[in-house]
Backbone bond lengths (Angstrom), bond angles and torsions (degrees), N, CA, C in turn:
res aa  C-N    CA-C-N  psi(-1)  N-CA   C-N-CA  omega(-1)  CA-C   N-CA-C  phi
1 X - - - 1.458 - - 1.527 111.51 -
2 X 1.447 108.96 -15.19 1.636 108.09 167.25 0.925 131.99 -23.71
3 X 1.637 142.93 -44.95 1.254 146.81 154.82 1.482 135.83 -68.76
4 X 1.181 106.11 10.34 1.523 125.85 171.09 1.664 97.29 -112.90
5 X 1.308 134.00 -81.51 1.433 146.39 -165.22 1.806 108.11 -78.83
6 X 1.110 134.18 -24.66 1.270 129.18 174.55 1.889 90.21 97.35
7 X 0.738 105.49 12.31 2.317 96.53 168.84 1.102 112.09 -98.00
8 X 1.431 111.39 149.80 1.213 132.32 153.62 1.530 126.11 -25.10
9 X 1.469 154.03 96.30 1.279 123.65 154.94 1.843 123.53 -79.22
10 X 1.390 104.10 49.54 1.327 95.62 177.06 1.598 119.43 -106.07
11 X 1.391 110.34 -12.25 1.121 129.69 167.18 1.174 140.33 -34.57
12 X 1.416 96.34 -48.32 2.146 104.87 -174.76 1.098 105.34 69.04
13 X 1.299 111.00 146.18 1.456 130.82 -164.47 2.273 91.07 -129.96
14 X 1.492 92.78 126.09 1.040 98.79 -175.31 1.626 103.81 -131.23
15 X 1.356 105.07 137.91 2.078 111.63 178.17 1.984 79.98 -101.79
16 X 1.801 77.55 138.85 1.729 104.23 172.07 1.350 90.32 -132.36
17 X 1.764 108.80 143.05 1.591 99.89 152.08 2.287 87.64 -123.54
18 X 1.697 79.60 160.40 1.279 102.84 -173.75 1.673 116.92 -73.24
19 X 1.456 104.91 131.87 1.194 104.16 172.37 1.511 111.04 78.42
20 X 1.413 137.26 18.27 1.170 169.79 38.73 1.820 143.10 44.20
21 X 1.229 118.49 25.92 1.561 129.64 -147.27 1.363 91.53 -53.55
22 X 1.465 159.90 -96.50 1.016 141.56 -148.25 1.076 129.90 -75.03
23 X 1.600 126.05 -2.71 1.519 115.78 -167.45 2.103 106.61 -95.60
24 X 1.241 110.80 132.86 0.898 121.63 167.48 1.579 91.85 -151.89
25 X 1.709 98.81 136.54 1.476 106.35 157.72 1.812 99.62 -111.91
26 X 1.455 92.01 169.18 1.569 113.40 -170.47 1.666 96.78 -106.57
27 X 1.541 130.24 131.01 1.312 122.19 -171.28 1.843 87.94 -89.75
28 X 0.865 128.32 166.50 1.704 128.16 160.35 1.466 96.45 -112.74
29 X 1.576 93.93 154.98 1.437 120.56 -141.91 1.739 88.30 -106.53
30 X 0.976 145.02 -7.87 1.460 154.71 -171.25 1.547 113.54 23.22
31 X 1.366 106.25 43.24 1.598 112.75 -175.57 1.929 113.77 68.76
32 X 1.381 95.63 16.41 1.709 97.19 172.70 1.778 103.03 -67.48
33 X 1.090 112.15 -4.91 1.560 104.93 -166.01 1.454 123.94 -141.99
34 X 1.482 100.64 53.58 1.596 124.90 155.95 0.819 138.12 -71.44
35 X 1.438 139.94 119.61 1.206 131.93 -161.54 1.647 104.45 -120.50
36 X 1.418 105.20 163.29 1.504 93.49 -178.60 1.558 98.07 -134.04
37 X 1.515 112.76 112.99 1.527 118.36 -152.02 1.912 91.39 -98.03
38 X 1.487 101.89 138.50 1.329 120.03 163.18 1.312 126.54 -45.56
39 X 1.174 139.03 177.14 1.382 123.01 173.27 1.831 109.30 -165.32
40 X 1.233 126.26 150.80 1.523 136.08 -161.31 1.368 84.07 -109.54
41 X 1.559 108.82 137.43 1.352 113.68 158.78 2.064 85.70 -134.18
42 X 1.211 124.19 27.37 1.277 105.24 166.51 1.370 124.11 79.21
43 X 1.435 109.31 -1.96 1.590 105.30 -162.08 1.679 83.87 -170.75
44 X 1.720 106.58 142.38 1.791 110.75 -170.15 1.648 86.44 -75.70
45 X 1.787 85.17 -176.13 1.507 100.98 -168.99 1.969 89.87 -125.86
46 X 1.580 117.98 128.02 1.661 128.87 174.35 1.181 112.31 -89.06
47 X 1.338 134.98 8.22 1.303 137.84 165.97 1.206 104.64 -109.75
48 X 2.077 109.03 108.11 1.036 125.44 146.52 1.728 135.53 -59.52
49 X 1.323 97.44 -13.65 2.040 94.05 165.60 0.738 76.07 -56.23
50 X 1.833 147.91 -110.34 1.410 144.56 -78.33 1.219 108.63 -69.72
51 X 1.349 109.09 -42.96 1.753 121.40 177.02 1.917 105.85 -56.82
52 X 1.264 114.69 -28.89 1.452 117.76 -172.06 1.891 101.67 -93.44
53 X 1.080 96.30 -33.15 1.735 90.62 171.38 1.528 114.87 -70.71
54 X 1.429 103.09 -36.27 1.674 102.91 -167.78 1.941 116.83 -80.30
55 X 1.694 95.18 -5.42 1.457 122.10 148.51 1.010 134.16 -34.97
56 X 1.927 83.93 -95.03 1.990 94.67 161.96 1.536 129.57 -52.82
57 X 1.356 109.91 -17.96 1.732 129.12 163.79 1.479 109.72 -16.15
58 X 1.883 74.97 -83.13 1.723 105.12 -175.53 1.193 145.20 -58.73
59 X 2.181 97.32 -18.91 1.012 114.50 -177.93 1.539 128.39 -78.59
60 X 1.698 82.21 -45.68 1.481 117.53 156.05 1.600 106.52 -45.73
61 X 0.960 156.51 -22.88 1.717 161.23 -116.88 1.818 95.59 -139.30
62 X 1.958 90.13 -51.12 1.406 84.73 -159.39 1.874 110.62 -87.52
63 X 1.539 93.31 7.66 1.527 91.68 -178.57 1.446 107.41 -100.94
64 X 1.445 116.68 -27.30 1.434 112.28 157.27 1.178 128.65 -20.78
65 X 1.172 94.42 -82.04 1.888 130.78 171.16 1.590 104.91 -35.42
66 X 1.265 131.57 -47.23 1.152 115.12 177.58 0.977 114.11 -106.53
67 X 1.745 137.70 4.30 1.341 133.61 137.05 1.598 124.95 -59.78
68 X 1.264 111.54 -26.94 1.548 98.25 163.35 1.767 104.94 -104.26
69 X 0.584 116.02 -5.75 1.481 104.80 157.35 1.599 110.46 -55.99
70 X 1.201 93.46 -60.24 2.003 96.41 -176.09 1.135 106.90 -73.01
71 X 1.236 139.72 -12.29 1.832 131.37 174.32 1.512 84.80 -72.69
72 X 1.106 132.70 -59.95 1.715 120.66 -169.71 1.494 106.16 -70.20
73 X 1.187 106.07 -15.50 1.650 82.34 -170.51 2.082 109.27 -74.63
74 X 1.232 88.72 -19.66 1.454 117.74 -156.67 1.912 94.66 -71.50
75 X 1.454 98.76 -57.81 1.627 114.95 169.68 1.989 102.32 -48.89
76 X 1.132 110.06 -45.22 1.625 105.49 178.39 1.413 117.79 -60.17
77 X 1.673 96.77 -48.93 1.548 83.49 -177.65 1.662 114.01 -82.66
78 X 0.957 119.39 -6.92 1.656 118.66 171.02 1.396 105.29 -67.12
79 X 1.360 127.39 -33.71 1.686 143.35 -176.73 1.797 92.39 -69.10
80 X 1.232 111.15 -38.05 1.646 94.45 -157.68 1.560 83.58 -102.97
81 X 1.108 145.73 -24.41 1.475 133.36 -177.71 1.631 102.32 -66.00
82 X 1.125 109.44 -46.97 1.661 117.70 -176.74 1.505 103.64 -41.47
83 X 1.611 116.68 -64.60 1.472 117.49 -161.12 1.606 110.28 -102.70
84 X 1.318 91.91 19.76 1.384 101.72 170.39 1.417 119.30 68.12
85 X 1.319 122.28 20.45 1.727 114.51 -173.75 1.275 101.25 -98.95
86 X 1.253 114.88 139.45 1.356 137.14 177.74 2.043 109.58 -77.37
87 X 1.256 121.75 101.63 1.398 128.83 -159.48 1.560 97.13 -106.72
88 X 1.161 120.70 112.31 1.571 130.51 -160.48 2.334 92.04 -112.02
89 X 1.113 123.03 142.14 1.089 137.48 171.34 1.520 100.39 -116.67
90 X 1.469 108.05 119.07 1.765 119.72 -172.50 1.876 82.78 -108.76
91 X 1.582 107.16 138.50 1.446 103.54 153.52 1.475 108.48 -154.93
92 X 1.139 98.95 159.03 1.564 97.76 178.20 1.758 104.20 -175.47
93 X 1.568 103.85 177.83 1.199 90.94 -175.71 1.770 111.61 -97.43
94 X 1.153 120.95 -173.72 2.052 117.67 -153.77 1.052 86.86 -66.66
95 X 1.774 113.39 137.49 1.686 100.15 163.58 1.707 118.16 128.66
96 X 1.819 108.56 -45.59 1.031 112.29 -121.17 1.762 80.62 -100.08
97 X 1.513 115.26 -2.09 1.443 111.00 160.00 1.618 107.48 116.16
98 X 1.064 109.90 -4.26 1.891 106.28 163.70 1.018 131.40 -10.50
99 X 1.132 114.62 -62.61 1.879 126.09 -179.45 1.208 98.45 -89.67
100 X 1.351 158.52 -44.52 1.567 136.28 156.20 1.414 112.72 -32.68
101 X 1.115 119.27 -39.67 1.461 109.23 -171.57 1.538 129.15 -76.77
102 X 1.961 90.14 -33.06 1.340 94.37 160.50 1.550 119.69 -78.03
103 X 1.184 121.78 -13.96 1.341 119.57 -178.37 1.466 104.47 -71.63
104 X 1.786 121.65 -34.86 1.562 103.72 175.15 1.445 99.41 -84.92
105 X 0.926 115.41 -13.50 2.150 106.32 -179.87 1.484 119.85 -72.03
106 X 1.390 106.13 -33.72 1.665 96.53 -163.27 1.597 97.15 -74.28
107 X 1.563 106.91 -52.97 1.650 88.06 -175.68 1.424 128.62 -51.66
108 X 1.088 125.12 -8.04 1.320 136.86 167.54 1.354 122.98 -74.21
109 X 1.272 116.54 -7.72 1.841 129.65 -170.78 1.344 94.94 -111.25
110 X 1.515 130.56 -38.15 1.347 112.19 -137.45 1.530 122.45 -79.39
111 X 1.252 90.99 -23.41 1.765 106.30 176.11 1.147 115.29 -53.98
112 X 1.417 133.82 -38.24 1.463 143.69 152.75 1.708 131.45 -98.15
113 X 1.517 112.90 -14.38 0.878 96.47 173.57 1.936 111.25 -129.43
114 X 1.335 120.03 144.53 1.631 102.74 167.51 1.752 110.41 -71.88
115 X 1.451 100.42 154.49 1.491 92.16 -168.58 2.175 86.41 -145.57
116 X 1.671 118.75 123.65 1.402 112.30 152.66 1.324 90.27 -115.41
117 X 1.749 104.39 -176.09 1.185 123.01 -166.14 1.804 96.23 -164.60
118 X 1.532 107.00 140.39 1.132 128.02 170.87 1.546 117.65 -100.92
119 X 1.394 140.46 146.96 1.212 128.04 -137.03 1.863 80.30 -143.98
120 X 1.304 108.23 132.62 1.883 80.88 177.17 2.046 81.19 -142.34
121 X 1.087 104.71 129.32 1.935 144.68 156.72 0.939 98.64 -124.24
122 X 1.520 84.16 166.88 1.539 122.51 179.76 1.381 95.92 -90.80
123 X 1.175 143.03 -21.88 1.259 136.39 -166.04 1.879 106.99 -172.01
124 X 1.458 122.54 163.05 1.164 136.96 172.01 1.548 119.73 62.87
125 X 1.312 120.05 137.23 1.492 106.69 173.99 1.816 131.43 -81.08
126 X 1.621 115.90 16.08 0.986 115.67 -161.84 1.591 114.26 -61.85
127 X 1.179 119.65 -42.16 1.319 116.39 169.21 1.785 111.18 -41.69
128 X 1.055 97.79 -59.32 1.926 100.59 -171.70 1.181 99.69 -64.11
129 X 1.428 156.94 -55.20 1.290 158.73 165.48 1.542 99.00 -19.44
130 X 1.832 116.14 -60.18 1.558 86.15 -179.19 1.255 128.82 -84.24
131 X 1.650 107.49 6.95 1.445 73.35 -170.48 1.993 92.33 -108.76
132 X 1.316 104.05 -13.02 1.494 80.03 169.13 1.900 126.91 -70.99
133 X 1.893 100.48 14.42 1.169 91.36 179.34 1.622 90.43 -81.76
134 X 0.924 141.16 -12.24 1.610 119.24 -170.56 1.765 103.88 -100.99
135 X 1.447 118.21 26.12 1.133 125.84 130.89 1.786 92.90 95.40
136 X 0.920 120.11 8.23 1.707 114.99 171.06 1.923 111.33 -109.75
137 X 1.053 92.30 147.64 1.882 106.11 179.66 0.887 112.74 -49.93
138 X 1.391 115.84 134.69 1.448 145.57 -158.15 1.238 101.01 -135.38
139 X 1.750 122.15 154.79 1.294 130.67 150.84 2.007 92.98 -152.71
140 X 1.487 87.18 133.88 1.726 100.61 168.43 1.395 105.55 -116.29
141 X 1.931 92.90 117.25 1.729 99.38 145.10 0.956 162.78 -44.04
142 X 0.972 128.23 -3.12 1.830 123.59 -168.99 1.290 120.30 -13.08
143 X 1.436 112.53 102.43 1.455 121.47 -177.54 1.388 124.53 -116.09
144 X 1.478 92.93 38.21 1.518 118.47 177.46 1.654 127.70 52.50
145 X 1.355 100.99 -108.70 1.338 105.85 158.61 1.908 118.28 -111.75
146 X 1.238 113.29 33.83 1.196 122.03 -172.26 1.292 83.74 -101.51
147 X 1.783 123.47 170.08 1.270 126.77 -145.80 1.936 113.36 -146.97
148 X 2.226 74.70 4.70 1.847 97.33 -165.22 1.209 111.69 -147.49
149 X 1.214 118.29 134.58 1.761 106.23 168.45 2.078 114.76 -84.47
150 X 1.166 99.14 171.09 1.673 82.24 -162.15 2.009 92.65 -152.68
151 X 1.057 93.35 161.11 1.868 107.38 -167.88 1.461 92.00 -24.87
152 X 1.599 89.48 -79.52 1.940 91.13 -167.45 1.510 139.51 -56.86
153 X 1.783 114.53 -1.29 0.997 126.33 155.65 1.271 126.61 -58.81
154 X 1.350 101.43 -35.11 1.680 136.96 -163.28 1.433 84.69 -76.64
155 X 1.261 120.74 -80.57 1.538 116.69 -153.82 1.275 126.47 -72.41
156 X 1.789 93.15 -18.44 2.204 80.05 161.51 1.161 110.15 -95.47
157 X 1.386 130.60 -2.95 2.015 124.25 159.48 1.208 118.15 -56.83
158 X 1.528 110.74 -36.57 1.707 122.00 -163.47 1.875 81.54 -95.94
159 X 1.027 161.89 -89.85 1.510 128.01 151.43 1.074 105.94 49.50
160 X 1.017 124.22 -109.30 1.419 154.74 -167.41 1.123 131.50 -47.68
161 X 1.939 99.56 -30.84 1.214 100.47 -164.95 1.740 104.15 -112.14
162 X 1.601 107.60 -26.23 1.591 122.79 161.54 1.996 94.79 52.40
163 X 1.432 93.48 84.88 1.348 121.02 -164.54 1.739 79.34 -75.93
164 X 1.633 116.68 145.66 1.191 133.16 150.17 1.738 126.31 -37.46
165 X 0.848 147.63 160.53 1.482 150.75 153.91 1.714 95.73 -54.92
166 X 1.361 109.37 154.60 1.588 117.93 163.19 1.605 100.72 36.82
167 X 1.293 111.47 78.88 1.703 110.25 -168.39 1.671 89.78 -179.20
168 X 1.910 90.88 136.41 1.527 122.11 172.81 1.197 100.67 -66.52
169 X 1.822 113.75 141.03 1.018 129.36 166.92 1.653 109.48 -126.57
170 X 1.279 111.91 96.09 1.878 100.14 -176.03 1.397 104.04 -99.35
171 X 0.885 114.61 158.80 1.797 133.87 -143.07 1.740 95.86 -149.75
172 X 1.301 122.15 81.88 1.855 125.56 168.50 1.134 92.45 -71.68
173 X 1.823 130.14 133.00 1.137 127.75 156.64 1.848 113.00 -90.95
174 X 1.429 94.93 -179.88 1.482 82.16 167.03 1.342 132.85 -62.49
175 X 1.324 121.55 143.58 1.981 97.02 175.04 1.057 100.24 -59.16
176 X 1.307 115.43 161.37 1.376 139.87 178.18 1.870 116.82 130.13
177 X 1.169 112.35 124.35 1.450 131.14 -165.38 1.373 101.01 -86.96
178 X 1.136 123.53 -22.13 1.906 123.07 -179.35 1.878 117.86 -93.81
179 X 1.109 103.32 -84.52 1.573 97.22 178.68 1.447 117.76 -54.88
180 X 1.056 144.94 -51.54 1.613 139.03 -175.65 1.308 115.62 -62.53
181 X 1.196 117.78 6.98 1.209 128.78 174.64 1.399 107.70 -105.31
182 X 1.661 127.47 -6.04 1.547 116.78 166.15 1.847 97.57 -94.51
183 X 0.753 108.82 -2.75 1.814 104.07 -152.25 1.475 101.69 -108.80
184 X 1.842 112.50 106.56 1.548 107.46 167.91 1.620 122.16 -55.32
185 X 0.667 133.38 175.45 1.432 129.27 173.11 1.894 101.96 -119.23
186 X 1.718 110.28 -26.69 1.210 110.55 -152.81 1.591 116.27 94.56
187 X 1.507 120.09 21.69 1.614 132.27 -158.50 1.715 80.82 -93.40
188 X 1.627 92.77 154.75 1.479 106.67 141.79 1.425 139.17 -67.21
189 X 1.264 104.97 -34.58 1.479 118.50 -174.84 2.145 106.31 -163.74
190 X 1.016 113.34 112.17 1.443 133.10 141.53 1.464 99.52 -27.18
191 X 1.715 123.42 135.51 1.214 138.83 -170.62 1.978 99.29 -166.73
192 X 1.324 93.45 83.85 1.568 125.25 -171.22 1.965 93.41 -78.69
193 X 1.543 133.45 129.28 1.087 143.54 161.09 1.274 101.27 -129.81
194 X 1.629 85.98 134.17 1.666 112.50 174.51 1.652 88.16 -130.06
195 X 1.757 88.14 161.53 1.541 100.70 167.99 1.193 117.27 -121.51
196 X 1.314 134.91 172.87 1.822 138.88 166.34 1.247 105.54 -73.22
197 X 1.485 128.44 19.76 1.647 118.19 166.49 1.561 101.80 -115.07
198 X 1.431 110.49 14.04 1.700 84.98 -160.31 1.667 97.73 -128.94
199 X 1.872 116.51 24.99 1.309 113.21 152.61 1.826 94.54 90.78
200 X 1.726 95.34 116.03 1.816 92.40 -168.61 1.317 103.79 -97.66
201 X 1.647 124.96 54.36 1.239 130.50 159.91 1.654 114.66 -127.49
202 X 1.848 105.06 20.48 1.147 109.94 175.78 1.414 101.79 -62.22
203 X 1.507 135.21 -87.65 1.160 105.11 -174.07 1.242 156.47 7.17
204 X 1.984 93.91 -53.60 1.742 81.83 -179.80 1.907 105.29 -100.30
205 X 1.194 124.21 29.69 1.332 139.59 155.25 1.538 139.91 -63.35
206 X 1.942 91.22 -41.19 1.213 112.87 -171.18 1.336 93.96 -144.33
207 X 1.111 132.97 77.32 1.824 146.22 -156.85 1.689 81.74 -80.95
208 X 1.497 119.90 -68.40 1.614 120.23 -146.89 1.599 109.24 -62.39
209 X 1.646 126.91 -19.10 1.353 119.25 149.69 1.430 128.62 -52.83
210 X 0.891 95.28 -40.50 1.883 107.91 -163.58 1.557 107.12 -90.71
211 X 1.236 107.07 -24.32 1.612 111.02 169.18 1.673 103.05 -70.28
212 X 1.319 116.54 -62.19 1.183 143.11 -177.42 1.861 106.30 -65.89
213 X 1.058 124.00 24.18 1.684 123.19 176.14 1.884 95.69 -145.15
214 X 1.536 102.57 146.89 1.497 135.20 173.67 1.186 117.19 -66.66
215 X 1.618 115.06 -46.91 1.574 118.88 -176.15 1.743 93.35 -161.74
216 X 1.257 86.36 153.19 1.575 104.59 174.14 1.572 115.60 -127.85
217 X 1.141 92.06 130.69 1.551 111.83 -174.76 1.927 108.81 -95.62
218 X 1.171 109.89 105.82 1.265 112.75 152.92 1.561 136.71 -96.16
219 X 1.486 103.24 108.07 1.562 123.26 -160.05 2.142 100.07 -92.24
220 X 0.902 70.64 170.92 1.703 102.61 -175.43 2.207 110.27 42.36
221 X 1.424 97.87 43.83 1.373 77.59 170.70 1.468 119.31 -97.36
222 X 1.363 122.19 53.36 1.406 124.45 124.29 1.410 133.98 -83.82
223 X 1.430 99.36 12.83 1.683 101.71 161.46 1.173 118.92 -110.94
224 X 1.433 107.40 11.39 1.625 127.64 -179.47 2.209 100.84 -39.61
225 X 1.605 94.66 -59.74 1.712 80.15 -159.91 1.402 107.03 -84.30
226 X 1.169 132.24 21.95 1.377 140.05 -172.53 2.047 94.06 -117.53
227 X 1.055 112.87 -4.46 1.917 93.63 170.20 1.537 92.77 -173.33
228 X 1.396 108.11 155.00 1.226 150.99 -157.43 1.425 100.96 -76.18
229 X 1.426 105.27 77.85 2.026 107.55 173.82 1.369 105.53 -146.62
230 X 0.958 118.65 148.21 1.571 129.16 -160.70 1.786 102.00 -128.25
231 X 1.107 121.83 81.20 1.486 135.14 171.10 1.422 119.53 -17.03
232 X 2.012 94.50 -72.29 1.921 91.42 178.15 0.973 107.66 -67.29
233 X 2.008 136.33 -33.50 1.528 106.97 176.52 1.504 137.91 -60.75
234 X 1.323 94.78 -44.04 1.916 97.45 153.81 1.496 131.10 -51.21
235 X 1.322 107.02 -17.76 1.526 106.98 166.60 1.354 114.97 -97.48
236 X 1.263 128.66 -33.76 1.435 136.30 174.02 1.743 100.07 -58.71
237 X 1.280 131.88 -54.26 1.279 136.93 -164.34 1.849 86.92 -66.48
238 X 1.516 112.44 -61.73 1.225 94.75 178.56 2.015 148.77 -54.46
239 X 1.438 96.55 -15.47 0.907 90.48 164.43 1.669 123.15 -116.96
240 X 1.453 87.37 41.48 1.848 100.92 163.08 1.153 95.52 -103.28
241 X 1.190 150.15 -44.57 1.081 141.62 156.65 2.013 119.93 -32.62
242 X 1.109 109.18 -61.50 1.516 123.87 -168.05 1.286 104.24 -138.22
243 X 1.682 123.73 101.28 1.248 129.26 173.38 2.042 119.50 -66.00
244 X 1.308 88.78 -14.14 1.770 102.13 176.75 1.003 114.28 -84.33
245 X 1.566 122.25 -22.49 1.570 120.04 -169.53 1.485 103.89 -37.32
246 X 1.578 122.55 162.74 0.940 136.26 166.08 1.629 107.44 -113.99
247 X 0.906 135.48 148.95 1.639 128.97 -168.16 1.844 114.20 -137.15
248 X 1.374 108.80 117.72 1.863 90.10 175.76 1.319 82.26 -140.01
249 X 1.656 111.15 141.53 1.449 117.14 160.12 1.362 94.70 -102.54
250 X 1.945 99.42 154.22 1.727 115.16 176.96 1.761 90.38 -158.30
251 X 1.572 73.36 -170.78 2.018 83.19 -179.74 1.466 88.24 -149.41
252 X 1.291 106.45 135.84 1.805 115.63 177.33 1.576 94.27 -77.74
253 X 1.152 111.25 -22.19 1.821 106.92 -174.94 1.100 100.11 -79.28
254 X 1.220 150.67 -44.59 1.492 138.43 -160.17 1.315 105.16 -111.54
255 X 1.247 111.73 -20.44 1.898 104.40 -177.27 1.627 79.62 98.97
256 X 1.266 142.71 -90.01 1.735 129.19 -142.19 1.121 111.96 -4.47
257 X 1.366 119.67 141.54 1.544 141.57 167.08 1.156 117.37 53.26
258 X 1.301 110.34 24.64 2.094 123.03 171.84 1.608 95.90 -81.83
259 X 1.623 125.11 -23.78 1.323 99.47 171.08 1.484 139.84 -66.61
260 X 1.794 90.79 -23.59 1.214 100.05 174.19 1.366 127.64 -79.09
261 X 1.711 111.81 -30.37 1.592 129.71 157.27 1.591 120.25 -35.60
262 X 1.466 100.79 -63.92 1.731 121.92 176.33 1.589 108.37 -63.13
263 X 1.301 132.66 -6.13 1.611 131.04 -172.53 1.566 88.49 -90.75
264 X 1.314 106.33 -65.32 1.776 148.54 175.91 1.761 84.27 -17.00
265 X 1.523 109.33 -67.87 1.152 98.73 -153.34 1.979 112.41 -96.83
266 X 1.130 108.98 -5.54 1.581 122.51 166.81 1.624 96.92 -75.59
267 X 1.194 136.05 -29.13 1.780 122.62 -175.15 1.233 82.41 -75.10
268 X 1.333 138.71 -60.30 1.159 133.32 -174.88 1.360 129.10 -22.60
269 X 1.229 114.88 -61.24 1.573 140.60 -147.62 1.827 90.82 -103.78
270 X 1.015 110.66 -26.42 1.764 112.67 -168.81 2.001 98.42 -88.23
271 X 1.702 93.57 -11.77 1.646 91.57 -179.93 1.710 125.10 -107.91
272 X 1.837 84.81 27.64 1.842 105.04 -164.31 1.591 87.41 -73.71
């Protein structure tokens, strides 16, 4: 995907499940990660086409890449419409509390609903560690030096993980506010988290997330009177961006406004 997002494809993208010592599968890279290397002949080059062809090259390259990205993403969500699981895309930038949130959310689903979850880093299984401590299916990404999870990551995790009928599927992307925001997953709905440490003019920073997300979750405002963030302006900015947004502030630390999160996401699941 290097030529779309600016990453590395040298990385490898590897599925871990937790607590698990030998299993790793290897995702294959299906020619997403060609590069087209420069070259010295010692002496410049006076033909400006070449520089304009080797343009349209890339451009041509980078629309590929996210045309078959979206043919799979498209195959995913036909997979999750079929058996009815509700496939949620979490993103945000490092930090901003993802896996806390699912850690107070899932126990809150499980009594009625089955719920796995795919965990996607660049490296380590700590995310999946917690949440398969609360005892539901896990799969961790490692997507090396890639910076995004992407269709076909998606569809050999869900593979693996062979989500229930009428059953949550949460999907942590990598942090990061820029690339996961070109890349379908095949989700039902985009689920964008920001926090009160990370400045309430993110929105208009990273417009193509927030345009591109269903509802936005604002996490940790119990640090509201301890730093300088202004709630309705971060929501006002946000929905100049996206007049649809949906908006709930909570705190994974205190529980606040998870009732309204957990309603949020039972209309959901009750409309499989």
């Amino acid at each position: 995907m290097c030529d779309t997002c600016g990453c590395s494809g040298d990385g490898g993208v590897v599925l871990r499940k937790p607590g698990v010592k030998n299993y790793h599968v290897h995702v294959g890279d299906d020619g997403h990660h060609d590069h087209e290397h420069s070259h010295d002949h010692g002496h410049s080059h006076d033909h400006a086409h070449d520089h304009h062809h080797g343009e349209a090259r890339k451009v041509q390259m980078e629309q590929d890449v996210l045309l078959q990205n979206n043919m799979l993403a498209e195959r995913n969500r036909g997979w999750f419409e079929a058996r009815r699981v509700l496939a949620l895309n979490f993103l945000s930038s490092p930090g901003s509390g993802k896996t806390s949130i699912l850690e107070k959310t899932i126990p809150a689903l499980l009594e009625r609903h089955p719920v796995t979850v795919i965990e996607g880093d660049q490296q380590t299984t700590n995310d999946a560690d917690r949440i398969d401590a609360l005892g539901v299916p896990v799969i961790q990404v490692n997507t090396g030096t890639g910076c995004h999870l992407d269709a076909q990551m998606v569809q050999r995790a869900v593979k693996e993980l062979d989500p229930a009928e009428r059953s949550l599927l949460c999907i942590e992307n990598v942090g990061n506010l820029v690339c996961p925001a070109l890349f379908d997953l095949g989700e039902a709905a985009k689920v964008v988290v920001i926090s009160v440490t990370e400045g309430d003019d993110k929105p208009l920073k990273y417009p193509t997330m927030f345009h591109e997300a269903d509802i936005c979750l604002l996490n940790k405002t119990d640090l509201l009177p301890h730093v300088d963030f202004d709630p309705a302006k971060c929501r006002e900015y946000a929905m100049q961006v996206n007049h649809h947004l949906e908006w709930i502030e909570l705190s994974a630390r205190t529980g606040e406004g998870f009732d309204e999160w957990i309603a949020w996401l039972n209309a959901k699941l009750a409309a499989l």
